[in-house]
LUMLUMDREN-2810 file (N, C-alpha, C; in Angstrom, 1 decimal):
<atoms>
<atom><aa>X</aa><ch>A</ch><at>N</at><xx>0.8</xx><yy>-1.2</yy><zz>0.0</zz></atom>
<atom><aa>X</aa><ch>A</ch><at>CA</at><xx>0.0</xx><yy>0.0</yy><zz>0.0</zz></atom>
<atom><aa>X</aa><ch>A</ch><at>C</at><xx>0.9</xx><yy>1.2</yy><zz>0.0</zz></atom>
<atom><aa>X</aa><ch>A</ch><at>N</at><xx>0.5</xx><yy>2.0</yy><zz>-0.8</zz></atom>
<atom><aa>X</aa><ch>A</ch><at>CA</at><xx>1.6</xx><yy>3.2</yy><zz>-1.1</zz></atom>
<atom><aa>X</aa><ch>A</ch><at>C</at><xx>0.7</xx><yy>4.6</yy><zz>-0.4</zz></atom>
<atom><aa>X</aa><ch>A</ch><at>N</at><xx>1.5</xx><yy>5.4</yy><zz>0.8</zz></atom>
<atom><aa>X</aa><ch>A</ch><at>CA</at><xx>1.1</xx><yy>6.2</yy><zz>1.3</zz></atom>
<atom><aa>X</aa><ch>A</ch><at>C</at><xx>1.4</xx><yy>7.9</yy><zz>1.1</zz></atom>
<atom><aa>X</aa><ch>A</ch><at>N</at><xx>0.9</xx><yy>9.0</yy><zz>1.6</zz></atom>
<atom><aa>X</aa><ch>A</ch><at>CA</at><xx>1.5</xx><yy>9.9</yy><zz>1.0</zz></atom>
<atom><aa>X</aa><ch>A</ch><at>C</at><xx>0.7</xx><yy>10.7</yy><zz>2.1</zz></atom>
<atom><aa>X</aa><ch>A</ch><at>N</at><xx>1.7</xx><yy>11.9</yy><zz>2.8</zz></atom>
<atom><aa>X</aa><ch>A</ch><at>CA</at><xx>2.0</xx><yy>12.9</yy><zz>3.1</zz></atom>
<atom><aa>X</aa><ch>A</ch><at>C</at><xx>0.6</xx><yy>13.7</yy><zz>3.5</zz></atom>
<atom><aa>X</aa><ch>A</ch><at>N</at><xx>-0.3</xx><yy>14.1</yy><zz>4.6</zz></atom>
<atom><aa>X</aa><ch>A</ch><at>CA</at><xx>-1.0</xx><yy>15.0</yy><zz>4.8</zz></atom>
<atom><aa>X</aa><ch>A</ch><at>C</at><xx>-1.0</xx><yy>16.1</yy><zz>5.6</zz></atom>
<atom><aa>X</aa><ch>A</ch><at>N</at><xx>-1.6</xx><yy>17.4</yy><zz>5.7</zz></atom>
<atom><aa>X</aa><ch>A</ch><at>CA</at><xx>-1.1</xx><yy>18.1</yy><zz>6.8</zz></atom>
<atom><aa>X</aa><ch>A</ch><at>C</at><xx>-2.9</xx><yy>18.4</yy><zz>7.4</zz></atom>
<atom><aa>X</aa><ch>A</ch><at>N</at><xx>-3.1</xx><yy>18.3</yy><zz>8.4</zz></atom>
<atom><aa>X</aa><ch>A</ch><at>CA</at><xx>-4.3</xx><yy>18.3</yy><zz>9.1</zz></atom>
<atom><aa>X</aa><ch>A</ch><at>C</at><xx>-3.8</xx><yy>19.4</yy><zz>10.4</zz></atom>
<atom><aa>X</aa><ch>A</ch><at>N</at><xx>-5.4</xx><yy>20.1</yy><zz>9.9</zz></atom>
<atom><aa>X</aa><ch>A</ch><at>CA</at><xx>-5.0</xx><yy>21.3</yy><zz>12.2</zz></atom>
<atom><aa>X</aa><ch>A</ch><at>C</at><xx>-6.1</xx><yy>20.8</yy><zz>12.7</zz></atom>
<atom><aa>X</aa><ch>A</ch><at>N</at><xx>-5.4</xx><yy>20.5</yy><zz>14.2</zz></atom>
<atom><aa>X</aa><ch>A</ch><at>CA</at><xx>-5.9</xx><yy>20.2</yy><zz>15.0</zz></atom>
<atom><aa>X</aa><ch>A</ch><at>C</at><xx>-5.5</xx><yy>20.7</yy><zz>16.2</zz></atom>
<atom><aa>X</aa><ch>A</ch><at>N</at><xx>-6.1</xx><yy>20.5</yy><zz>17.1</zz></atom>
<atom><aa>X</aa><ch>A</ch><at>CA</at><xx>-5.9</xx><yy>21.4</yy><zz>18.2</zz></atom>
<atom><aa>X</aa><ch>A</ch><at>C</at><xx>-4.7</xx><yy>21.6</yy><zz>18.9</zz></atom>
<atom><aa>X</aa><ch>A</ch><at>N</at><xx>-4.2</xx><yy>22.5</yy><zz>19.9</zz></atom>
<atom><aa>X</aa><ch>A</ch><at>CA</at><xx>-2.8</xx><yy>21.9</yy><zz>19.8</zz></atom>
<atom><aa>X</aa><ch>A</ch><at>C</at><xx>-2.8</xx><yy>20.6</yy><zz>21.6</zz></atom>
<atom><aa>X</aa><ch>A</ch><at>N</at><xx>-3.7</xx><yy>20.6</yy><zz>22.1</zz></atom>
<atom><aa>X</aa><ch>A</ch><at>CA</at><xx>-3.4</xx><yy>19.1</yy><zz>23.0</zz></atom>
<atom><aa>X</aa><ch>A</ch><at>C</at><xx>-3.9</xx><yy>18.0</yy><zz>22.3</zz></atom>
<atom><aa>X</aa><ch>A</ch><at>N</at><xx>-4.6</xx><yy>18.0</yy><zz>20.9</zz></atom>
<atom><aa>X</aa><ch>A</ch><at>CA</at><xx>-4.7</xx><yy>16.7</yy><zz>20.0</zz></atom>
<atom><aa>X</aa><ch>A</ch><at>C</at><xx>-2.9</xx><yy>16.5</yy><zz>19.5</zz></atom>
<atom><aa>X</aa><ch>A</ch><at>N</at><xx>-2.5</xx><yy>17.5</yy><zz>19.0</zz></atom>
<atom><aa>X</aa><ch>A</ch><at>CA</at><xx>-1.0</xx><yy>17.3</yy><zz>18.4</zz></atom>
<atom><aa>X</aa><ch>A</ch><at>C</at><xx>0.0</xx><yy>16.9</yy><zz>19.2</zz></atom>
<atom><aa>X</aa><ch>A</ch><at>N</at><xx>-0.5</xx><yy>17.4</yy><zz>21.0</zz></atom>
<atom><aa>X</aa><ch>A</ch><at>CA</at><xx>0.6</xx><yy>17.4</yy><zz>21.5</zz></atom>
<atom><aa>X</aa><ch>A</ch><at>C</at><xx>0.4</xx><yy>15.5</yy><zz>21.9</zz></atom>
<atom><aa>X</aa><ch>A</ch><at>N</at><xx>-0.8</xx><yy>15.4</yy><zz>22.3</zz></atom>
<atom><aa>X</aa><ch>A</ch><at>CA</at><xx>-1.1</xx><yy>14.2</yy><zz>21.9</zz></atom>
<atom><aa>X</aa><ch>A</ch><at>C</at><xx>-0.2</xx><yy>13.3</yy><zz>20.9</zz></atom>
<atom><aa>X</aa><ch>A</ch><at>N</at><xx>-0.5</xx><yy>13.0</yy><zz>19.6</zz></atom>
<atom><aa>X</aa><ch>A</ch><at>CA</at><xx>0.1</xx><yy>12.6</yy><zz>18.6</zz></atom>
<atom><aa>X</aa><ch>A</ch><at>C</at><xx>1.4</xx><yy>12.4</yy><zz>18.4</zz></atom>
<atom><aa>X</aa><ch>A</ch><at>N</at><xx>1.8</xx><yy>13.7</yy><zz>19.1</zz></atom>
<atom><aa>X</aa><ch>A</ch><at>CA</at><xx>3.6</xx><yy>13.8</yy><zz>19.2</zz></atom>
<atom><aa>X</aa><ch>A</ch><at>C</at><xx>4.2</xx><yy>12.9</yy><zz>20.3</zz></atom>
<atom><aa>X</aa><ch>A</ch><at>N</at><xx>3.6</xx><yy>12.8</yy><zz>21.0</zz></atom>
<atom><aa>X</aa><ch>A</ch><at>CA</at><xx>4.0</xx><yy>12.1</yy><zz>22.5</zz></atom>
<atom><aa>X</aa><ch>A</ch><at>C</at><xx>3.6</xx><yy>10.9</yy><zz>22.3</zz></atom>
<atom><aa>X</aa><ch>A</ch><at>N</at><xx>2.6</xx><yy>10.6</yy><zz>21.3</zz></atom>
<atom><aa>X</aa><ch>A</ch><at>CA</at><xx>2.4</xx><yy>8.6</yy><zz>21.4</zz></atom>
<atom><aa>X</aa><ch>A</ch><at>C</at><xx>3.6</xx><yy>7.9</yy><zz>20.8</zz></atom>
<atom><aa>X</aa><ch>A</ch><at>N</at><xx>4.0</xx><yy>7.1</yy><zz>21.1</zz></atom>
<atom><aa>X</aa><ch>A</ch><at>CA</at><xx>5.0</xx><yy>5.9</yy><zz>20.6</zz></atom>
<atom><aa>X</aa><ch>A</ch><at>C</at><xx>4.2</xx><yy>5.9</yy><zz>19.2</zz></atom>
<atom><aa>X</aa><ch>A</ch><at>N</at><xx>6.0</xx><yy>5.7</yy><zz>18.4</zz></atom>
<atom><aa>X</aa><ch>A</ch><at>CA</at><xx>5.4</xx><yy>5.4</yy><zz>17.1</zz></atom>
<atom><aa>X</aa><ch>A</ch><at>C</at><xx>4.6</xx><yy>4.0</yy><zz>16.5</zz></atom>
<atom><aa>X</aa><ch>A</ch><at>N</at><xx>4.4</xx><yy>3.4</yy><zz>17.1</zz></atom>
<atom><aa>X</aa><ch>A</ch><at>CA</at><xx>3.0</xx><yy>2.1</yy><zz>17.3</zz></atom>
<atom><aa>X</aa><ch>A</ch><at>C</at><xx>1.8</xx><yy>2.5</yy><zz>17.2</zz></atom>
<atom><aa>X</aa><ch>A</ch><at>N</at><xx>1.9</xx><yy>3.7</yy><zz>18.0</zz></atom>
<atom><aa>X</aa><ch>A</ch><at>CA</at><xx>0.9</xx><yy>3.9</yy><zz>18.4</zz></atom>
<atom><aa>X</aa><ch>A</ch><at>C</at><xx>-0.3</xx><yy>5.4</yy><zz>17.1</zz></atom>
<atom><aa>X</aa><ch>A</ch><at>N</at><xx>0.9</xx><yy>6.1</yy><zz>17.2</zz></atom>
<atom><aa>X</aa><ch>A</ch><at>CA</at><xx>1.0</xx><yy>7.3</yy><zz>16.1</zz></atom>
<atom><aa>X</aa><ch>A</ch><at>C</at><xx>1.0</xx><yy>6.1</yy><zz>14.6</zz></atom>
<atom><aa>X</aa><ch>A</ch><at>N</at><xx>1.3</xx><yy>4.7</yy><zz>14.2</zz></atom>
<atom><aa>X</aa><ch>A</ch><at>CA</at><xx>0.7</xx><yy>4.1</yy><zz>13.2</zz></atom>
<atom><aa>X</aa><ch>A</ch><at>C</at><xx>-0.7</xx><yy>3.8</yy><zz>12.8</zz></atom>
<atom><aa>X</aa><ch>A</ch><at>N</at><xx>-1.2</xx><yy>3.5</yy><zz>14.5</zz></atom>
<atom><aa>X</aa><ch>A</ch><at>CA</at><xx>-2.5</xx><yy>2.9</yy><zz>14.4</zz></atom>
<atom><aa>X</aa><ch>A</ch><at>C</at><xx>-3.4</xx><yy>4.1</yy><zz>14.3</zz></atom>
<atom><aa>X</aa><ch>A</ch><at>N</at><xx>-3.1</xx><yy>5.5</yy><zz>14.8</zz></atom>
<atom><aa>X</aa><ch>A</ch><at>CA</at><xx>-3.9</xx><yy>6.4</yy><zz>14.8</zz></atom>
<atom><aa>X</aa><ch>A</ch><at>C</at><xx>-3.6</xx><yy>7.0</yy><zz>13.0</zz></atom>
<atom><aa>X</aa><ch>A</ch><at>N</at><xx>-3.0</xx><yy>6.8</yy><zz>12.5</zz></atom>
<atom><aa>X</aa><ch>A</ch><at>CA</at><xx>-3.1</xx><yy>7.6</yy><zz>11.0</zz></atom>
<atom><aa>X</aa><ch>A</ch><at>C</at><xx>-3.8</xx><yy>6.2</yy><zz>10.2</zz></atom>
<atom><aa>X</aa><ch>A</ch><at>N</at><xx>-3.9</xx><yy>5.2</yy><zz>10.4</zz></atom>
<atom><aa>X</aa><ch>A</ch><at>CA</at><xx>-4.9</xx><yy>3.9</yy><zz>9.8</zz></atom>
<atom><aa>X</aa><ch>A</ch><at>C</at><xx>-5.9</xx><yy>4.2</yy><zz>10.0</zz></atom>
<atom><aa>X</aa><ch>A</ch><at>N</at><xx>-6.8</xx><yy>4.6</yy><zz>11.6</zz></atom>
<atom><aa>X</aa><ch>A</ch><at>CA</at><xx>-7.7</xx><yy>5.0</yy><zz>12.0</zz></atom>
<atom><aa>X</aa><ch>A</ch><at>C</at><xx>-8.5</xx><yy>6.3</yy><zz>11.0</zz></atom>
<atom><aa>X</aa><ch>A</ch><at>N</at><xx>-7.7</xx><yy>6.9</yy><zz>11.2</zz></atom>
<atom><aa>X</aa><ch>A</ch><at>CA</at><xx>-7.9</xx><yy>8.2</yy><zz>10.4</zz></atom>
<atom><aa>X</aa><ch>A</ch><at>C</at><xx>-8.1</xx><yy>8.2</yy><zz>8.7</zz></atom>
<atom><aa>X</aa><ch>A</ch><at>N</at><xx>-7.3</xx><yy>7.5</yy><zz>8.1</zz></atom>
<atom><aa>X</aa><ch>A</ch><at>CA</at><xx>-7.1</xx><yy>6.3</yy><zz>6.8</zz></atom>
<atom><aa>X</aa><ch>A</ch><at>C</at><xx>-8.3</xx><yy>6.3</yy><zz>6.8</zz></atom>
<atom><aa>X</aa><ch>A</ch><at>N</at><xx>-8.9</xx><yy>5.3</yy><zz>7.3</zz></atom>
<atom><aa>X</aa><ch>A</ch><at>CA</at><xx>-10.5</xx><yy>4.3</yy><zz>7.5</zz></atom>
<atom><aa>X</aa><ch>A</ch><at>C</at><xx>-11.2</xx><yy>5.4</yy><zz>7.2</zz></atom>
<atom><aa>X</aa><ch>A</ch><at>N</at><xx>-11.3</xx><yy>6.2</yy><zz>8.4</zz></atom>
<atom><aa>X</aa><ch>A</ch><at>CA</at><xx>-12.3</xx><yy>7.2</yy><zz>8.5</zz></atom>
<atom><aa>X</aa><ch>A</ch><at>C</at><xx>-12.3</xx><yy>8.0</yy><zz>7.0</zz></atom>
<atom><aa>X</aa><ch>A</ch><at>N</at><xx>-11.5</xx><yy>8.2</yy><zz>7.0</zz></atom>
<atom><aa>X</aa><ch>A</ch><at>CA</at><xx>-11.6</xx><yy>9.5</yy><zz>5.4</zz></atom>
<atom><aa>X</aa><ch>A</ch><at>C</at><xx>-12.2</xx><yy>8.2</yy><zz>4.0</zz></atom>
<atom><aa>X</aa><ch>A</ch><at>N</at><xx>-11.9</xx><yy>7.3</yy><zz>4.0</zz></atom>
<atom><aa>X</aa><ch>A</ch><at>CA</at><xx>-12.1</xx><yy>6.6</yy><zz>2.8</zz></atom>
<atom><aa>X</aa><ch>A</ch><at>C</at><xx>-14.1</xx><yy>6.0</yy><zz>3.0</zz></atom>
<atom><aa>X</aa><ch>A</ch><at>N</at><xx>-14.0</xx><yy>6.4</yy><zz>4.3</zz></atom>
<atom><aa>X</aa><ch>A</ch><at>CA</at><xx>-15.8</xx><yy>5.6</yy><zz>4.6</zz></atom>
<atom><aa>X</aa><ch>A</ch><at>C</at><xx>-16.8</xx><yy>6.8</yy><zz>4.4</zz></atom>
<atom><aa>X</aa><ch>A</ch><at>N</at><xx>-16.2</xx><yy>8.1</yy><zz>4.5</zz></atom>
<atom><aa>X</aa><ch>A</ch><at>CA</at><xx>-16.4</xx><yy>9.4</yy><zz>4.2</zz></atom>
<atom><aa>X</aa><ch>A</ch><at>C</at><xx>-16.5</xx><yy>9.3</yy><zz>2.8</zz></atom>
<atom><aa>X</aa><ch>A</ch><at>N</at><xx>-15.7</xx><yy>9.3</yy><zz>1.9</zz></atom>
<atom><aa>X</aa><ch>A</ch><at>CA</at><xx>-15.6</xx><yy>9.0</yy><zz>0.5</zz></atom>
<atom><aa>X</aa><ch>A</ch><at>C</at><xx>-16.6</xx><yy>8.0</yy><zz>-0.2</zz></atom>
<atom><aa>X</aa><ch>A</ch><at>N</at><xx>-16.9</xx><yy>6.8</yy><zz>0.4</zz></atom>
<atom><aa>X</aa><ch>A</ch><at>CA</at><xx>-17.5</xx><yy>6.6</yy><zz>0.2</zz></atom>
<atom><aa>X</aa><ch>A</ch><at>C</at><xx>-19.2</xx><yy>6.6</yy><zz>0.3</zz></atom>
<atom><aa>X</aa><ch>A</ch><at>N</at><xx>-19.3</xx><yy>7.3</yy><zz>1.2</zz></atom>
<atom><aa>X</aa><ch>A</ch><at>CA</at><xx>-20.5</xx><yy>7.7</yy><zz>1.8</zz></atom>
<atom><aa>X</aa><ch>A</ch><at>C</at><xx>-21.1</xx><yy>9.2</yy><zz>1.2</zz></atom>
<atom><aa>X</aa><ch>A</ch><at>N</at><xx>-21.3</xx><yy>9.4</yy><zz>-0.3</zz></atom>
<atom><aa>X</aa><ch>A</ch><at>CA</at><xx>-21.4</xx><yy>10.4</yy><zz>-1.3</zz></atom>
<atom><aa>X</aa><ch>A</ch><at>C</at><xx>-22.8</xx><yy>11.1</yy><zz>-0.6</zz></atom>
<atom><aa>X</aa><ch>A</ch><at>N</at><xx>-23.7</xx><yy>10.5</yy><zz>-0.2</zz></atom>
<atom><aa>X</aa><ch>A</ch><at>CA</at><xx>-24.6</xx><yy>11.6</yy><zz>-0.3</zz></atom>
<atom><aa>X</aa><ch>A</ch><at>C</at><xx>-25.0</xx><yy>11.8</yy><zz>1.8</zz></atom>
<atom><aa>X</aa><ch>A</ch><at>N</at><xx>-24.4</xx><yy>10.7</yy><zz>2.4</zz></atom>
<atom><aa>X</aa><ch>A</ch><at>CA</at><xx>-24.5</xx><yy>10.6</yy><zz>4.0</zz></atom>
<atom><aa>X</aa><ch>A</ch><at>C</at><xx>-24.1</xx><yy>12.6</yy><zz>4.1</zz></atom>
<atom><aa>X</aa><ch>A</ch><at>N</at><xx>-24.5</xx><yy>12.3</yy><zz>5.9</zz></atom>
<atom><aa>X</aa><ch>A</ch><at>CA</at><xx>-24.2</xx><yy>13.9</yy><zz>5.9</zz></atom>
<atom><aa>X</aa><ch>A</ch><at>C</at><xx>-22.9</xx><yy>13.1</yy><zz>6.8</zz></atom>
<atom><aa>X</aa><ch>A</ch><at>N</at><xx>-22.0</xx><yy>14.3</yy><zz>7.3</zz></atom>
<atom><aa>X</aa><ch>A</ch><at>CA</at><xx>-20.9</xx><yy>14.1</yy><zz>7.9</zz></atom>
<atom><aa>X</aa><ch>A</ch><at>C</at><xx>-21.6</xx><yy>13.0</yy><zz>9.6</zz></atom>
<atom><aa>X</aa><ch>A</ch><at>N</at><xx>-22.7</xx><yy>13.3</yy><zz>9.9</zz></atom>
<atom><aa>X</aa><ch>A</ch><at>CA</at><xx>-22.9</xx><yy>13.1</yy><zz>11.1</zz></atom>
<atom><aa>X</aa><ch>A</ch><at>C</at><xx>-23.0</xx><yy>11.8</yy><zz>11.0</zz></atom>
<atom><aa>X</aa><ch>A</ch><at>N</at><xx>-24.1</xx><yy>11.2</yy><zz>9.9</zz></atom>
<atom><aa>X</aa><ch>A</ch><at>CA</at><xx>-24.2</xx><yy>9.8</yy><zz>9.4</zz></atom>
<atom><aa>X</aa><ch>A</ch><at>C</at><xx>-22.9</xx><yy>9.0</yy><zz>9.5</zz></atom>
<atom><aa>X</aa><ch>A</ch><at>N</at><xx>-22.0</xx><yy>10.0</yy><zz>8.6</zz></atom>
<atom><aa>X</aa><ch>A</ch><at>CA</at><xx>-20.9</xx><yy>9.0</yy><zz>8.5</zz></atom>
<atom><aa>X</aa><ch>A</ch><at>C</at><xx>-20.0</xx><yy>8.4</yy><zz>9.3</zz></atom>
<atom><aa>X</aa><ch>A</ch><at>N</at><xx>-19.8</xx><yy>9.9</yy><zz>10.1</zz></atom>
<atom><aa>X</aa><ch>A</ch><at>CA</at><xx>-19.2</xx><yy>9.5</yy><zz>11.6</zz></atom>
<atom><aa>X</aa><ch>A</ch><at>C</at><xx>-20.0</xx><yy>8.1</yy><zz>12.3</zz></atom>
<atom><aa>X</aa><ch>A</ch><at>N</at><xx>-21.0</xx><yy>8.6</yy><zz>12.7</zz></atom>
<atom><aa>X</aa><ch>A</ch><at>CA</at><xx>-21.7</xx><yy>7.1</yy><zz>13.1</zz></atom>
<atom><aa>X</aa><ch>A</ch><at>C</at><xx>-21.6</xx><yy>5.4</yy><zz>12.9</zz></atom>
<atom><aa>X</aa><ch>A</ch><at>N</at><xx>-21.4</xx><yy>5.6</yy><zz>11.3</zz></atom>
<atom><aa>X</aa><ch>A</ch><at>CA</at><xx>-21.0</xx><yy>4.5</yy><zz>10.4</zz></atom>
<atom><aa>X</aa><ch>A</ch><at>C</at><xx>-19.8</xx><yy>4.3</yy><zz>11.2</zz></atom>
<atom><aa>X</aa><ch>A</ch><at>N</at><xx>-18.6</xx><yy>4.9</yy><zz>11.1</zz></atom>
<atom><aa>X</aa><ch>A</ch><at>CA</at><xx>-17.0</xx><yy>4.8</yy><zz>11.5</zz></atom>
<atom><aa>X</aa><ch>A</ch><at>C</at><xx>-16.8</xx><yy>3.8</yy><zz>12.5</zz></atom>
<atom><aa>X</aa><ch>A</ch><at>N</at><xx>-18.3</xx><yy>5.0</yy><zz>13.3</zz></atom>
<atom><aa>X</aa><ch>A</ch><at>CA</at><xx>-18.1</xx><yy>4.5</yy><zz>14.7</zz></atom>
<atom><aa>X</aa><ch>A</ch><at>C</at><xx>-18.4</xx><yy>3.0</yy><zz>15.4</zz></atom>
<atom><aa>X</aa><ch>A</ch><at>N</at><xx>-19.8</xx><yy>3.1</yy><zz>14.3</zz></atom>
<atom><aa>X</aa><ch>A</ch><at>CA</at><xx>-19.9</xx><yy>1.9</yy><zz>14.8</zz></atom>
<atom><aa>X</aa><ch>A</ch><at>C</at><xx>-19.3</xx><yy>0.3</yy><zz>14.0</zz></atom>
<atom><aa>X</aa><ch>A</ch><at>N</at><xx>-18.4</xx><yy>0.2</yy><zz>12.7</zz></atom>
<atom><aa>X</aa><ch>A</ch><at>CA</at><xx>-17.8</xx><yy>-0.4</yy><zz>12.1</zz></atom>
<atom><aa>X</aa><ch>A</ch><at>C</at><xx>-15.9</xx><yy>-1.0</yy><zz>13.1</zz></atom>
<atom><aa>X</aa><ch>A</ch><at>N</at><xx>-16.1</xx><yy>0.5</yy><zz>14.0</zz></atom>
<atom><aa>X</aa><ch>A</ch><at>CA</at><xx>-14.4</xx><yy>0.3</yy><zz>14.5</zz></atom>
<atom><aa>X</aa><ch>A</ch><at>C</at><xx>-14.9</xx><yy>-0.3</yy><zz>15.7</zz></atom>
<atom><aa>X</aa><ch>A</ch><at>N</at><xx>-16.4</xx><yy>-0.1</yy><zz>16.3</zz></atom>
<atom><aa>X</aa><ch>A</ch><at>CA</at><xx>-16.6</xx><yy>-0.6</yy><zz>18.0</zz></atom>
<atom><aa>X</aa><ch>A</ch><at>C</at><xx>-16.9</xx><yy>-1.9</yy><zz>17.2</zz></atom>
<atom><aa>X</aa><ch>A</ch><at>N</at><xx>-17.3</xx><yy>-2.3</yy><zz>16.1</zz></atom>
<atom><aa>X</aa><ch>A</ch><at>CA</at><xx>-18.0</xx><yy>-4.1</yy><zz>15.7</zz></atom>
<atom><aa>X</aa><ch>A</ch><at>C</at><xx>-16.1</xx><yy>-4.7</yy><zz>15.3</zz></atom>
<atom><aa>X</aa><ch>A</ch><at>N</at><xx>-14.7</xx><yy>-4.2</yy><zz>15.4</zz></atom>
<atom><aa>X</aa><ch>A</ch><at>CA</at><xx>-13.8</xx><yy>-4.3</yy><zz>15.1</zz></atom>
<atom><aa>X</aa><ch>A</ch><at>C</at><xx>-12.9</xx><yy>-4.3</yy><zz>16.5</zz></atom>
<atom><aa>X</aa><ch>A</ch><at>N</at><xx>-13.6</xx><yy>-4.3</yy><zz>17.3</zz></atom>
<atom><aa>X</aa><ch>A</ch><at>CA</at><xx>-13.3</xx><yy>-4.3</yy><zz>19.0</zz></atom>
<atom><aa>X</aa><ch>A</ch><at>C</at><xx>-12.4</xx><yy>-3.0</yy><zz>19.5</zz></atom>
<atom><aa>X</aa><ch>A</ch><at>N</at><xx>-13.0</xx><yy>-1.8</yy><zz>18.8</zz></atom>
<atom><aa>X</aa><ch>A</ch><at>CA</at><xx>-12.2</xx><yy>-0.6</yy><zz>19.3</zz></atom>
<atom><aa>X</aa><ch>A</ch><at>C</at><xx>-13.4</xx><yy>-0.1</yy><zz>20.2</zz></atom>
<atom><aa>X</aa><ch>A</ch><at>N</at><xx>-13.2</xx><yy>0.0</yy><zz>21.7</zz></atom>
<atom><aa>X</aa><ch>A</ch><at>CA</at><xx>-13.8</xx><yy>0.9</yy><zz>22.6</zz></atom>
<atom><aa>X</aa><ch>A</ch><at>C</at><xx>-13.5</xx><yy>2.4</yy><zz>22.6</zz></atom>
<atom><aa>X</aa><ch>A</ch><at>N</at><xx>-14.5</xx><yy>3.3</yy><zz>23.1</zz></atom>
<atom><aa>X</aa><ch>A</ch><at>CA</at><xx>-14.1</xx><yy>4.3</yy><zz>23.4</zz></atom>
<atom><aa>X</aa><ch>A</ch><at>C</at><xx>-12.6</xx><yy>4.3</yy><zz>24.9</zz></atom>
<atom><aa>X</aa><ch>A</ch><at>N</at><xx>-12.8</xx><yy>3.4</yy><zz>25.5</zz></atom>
<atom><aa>X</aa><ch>A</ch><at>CA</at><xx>-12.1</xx><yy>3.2</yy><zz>27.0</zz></atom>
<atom><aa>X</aa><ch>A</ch><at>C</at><xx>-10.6</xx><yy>3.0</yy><zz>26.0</zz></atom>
<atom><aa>X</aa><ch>A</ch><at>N</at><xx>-10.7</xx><yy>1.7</yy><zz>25.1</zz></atom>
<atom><aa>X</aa><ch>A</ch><at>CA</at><xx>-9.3</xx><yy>1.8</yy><zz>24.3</zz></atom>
<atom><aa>X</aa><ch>A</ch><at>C</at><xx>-8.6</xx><yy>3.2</yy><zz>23.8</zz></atom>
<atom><aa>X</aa><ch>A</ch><at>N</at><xx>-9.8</xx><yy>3.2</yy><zz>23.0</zz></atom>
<atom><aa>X</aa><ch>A</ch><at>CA</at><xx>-9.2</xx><yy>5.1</yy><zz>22.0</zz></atom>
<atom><aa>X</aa><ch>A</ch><at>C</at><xx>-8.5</xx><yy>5.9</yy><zz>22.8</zz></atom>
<atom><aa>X</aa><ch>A</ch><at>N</at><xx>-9.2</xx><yy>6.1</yy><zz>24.0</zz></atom>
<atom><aa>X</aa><ch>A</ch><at>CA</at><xx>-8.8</xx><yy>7.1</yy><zz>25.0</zz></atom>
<atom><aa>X</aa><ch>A</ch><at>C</at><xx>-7.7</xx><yy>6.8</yy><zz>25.7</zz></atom>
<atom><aa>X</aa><ch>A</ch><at>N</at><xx>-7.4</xx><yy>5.5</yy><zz>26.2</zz></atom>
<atom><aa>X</aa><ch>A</ch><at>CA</at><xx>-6.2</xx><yy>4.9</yy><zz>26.2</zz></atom>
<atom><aa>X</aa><ch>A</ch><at>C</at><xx>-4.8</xx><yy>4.8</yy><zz>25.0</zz></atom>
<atom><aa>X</aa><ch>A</ch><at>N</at><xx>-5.3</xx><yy>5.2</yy><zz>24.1</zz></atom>
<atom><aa>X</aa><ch>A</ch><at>CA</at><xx>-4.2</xx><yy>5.1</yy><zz>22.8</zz></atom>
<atom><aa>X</aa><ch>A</ch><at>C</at><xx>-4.0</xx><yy>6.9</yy><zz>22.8</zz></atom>
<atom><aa>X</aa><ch>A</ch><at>N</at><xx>-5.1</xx><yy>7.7</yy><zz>23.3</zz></atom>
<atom><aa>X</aa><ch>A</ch><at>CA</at><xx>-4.6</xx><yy>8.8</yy><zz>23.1</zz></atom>
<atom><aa>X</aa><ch>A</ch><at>C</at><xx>-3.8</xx><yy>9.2</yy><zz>24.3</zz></atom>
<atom><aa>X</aa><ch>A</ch><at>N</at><xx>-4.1</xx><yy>8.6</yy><zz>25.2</zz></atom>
<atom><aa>X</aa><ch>A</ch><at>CA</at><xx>-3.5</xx><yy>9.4</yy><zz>26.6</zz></atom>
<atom><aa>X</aa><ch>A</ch><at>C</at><xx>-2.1</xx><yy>8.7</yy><zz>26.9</zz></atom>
<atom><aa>X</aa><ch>A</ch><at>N</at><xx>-1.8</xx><yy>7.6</yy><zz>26.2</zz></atom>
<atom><aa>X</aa><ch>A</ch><at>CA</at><xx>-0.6</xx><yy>6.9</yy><zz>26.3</zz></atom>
<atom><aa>X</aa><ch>A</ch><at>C</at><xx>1.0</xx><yy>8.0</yy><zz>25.8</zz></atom>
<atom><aa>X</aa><ch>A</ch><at>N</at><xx>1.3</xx><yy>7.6</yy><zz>26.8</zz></atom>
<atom><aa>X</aa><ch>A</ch><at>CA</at><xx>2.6</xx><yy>8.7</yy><zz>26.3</zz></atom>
<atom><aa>X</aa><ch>A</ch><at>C</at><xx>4.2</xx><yy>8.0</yy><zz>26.4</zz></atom>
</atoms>
């Protein structure tokens, strides 16, 4: 799979976040994000809200908890 370069703003305790996860961890979160944008893409006429929902509930049927997420972000 051939990957390529994005720049996203985000807040800066999400960054400082991001910056501070082990790179394991900062992999799983740009896959996550991956997912999300491509389910968005595909979801042509959903509103953003729908979609999000979709995400959400495809990554919790994929055994991602909110309790995990929050644990991947606060991991430092």
């Amino acid at each position: 799979m051939s990957t390529e370069m994005i720049t996203l703003r985000v807040d800066v305790d999400a960054a400082q976040v991001f910056n501070a996860a082990p790179a394991k961890d900062r992999e799983k979160l740009q896959m996550l994000l991956g997912m999300w944008l491509k389910e968005y893409a595909r979801a042509d006429t959903a509103s953003l809200k729908a979609t999000m929902d979709e995400i959400s509930e495809s990554a919790q049927s994929r055994g991602l908890t909110p309790e995990i997420l929050e644990a991947i972000l606060k991991e430092e």
